[in-house]
C-alpha positions as CSV (number, residue, x, y, z in Angstrom):
1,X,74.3,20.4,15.0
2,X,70.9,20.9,15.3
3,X,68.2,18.7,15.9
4,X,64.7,18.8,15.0
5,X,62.8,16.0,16.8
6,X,59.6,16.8,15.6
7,X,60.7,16.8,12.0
8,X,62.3,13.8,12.4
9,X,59.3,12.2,13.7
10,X,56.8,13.6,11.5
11,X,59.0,12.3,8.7
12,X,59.6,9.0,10.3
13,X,55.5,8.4,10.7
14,X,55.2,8.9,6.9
15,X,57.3,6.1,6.2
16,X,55.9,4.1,8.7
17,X,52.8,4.7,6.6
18,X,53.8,3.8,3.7
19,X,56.1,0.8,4.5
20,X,53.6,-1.9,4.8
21,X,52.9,-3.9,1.6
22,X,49.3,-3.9,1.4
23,X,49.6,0.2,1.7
24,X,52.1,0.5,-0.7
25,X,49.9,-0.8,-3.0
26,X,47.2,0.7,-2.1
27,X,49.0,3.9,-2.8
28,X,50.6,3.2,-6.2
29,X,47.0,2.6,-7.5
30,X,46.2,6.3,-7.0
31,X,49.4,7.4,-8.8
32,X,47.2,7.7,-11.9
33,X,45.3,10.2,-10.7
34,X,41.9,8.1,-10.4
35,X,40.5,7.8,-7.1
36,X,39.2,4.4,-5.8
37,X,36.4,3.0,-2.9
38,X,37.9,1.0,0.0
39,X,36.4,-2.5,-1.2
40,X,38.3,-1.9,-5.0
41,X,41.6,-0.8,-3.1
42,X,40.9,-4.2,-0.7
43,X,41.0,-5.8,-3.7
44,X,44.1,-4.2,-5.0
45,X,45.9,-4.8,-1.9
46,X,44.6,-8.4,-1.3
47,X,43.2,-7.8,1.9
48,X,39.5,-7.9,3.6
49,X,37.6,-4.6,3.4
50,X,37.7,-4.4,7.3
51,X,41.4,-4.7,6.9
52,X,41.6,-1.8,4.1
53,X,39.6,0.3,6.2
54,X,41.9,0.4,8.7
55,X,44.9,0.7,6.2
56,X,43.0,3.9,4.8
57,X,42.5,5.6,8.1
58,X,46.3,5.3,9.2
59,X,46.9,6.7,5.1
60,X,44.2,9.2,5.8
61,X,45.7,10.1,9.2
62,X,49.2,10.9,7.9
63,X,47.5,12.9,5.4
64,X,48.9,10.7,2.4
65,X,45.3,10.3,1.1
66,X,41.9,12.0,0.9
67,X,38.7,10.9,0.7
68,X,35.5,12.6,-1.0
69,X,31.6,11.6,-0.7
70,X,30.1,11.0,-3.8
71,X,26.3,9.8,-2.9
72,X,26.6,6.5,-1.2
73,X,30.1,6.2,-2.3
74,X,33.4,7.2,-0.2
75,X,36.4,7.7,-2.9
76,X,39.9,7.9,-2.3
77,X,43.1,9.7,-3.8
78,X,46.4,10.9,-3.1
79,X,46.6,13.8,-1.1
80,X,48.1,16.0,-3.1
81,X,51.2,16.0,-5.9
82,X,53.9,16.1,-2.8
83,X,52.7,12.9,-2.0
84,X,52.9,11.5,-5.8
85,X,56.2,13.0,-6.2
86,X,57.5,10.8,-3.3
87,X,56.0,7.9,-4.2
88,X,57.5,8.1,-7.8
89,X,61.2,8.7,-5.9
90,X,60.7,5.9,-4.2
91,X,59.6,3.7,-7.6
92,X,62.7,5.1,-9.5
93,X,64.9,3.6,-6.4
94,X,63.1,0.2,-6.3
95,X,62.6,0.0,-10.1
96,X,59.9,-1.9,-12.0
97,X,56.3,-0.9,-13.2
98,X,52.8,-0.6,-12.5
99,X,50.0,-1.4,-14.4
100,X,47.0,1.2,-15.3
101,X,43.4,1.8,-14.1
102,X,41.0,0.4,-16.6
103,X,37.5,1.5,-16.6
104,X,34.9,-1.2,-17.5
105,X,31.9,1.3,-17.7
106,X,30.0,0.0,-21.4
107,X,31.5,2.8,-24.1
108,X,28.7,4.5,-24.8
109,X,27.9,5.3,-21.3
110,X,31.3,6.0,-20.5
111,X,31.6,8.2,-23.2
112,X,28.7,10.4,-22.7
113,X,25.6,10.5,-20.5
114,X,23.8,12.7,-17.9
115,X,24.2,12.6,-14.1
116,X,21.7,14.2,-12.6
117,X,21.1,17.5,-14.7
118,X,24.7,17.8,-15.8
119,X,27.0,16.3,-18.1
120,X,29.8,13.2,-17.5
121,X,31.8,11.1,-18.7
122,X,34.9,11.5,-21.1
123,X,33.3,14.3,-22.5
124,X,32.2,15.7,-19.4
125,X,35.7,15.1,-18.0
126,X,37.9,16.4,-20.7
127,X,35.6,20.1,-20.6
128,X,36.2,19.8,-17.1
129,X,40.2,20.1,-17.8
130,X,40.1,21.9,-20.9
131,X,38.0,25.2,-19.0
132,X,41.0,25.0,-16.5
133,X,43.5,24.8,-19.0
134,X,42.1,27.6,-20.9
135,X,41.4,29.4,-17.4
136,X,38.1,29.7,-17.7
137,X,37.4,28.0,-14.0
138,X,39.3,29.0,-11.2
139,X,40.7,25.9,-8.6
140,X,37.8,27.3,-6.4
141,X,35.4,26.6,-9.3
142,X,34.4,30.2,-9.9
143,X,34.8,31.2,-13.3
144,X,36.9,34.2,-14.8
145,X,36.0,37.2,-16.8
146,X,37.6,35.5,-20.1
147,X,35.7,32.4,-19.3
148,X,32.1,34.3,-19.0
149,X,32.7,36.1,-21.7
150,X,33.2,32.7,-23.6
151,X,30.7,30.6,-21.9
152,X,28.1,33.6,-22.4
153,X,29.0,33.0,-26.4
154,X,28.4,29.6,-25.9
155,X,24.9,30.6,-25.1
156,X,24.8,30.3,-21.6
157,X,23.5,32.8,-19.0
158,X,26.0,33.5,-16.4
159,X,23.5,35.9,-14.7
160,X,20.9,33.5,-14.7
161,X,23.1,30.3,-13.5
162,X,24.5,32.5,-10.6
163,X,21.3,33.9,-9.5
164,X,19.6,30.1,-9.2
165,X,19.7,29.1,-5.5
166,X,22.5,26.1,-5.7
167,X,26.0,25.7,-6.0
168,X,27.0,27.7,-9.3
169,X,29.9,25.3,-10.3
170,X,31.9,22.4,-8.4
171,X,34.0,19.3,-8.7
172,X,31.4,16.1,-9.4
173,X,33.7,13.0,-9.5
174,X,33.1,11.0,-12.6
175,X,32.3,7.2,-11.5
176,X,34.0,6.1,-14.9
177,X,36.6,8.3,-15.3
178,X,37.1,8.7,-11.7
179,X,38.3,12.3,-12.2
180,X,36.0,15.2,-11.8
181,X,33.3,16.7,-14.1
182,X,31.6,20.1,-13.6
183,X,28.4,20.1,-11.5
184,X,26.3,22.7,-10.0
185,X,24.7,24.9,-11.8
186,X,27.2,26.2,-14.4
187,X,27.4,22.0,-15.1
188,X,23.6,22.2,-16.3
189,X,23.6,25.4,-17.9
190,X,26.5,23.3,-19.9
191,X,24.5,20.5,-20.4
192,X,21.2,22.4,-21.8
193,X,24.0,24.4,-24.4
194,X,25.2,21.4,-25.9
195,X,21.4,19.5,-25.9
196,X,20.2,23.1,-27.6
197,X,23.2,23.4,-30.2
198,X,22.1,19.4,-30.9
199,X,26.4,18.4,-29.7
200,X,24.6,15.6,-28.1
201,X,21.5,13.7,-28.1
202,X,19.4,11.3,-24.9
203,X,19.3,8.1,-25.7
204,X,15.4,7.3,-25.1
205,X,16.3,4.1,-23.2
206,X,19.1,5.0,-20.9
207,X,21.6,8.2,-19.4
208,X,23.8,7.7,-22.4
209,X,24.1,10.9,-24.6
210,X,25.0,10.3,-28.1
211,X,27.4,12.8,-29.6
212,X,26.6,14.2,-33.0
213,X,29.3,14.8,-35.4
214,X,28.2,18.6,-35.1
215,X,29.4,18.1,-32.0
216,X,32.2,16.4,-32.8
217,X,33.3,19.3,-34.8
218,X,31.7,22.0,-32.6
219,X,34.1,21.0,-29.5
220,X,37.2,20.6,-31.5
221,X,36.7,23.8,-33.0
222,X,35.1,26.2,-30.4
223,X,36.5,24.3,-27.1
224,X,39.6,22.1,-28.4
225,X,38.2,19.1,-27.5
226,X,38.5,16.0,-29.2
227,X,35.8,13.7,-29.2
């Protein structure tokens, strides 16, 4: 029989990964797709942040997590769905449940508002999944020939947002939601639609945007989005 050491060890270093307690938790707080700093995934694990740093970087190193910059921030997630897959084999052999990421960003702000010149949020995470779903946006974040042709209905300028010299569309993590939004340009060009069409409007006071029921009924109907 054949032997393949390598394998064997490569496999072998993933488990030795994941089998330390303070990890594993670490890892099954990720499983709901939200991604996490190192000082709330200390506190999930119940160790210092020194000590979660170095958990991270041997999670990092065996490529079971990934981390993305968001300003100051550093936030992490499960490397990919292989690695969630695994993780939910090994919860079906060991049995029991996990409690859910709960957001305490105040409602109003979590359901709408502005960050930087585009839009977040629910909202801005929903259209984030619905133009994928509807294959609008590509996983690169370029956008398809159905999708301009429906964005450019919208009332947005594809030509325009293109030409402008800055990313034209990426992945901005949402520091409620903890799932992306759309930023870039496309992202503002969104945000300036739905401020035109009156979907939304800026609270004087704050970044909260207030949605209108036209845009209540707006996104249902042109975007199948539920507000």
């Amino acid at each position: 029989m054949d032997v393949d050491s390598g394998a064997d060890a490569a496999v072998s270093g993933i488990a030795a990964a994941i089998g330390e307690p303070a990890r594993v938790r670490m890892l099954y707080s990720l499983m709901d797709g939200h991604a996490r700093t190192s000082t709330e995934l200390a506190i999930v694990a119940g160790v210092s942040p020194s000590t979660a740093s170095v958990h991270l970087n041997r999670l990092k190193a065996a490529r079971l997590v990934q981390v993305q910059v968001q300003g100051k921030h550093r936030y992490y997630s499960l490397q990919g769905p292989q690695v969630a897959g695994a993780l939910e084999g090994l919860s079906v052999l060991a049995g029991g449940s996990r409690g859910k990421f709960v957001p305490h960003t105040p409602g109003r702000l979590r359901t709408a508002r502005t960050c930087y010149d585009h839009m977040a949020g629910s909202i801005g995470v929903s259209l984030h999944d619905r133009f994928h779903a509807l294959g609008w946006l590509t996983d690169a974040y370029d956008v398809t020939a159905d999708g301009t042709k429906a964005l450019e209905t919208l009332g947005i300028d594809m030509a325009a947002a293109r030409a402008l010299r800055r990313r034209f569309a990426c992945a901005c993590l949402d520091w409620s939601e903890r799932r992306p939004h759309i930023g870039g340009a496309l992202g503002a060009a969104l945000l300036q639609v739905a401020l035109k069409r009156r979907w939304v409007t800026p609270d004087l006071d704050s970044r909260a945007l207030s949605v209108t029921s036209l845009g209540r009924r707006e996104m249902l109907s042109r975007l199948g989005v539920r507000v």
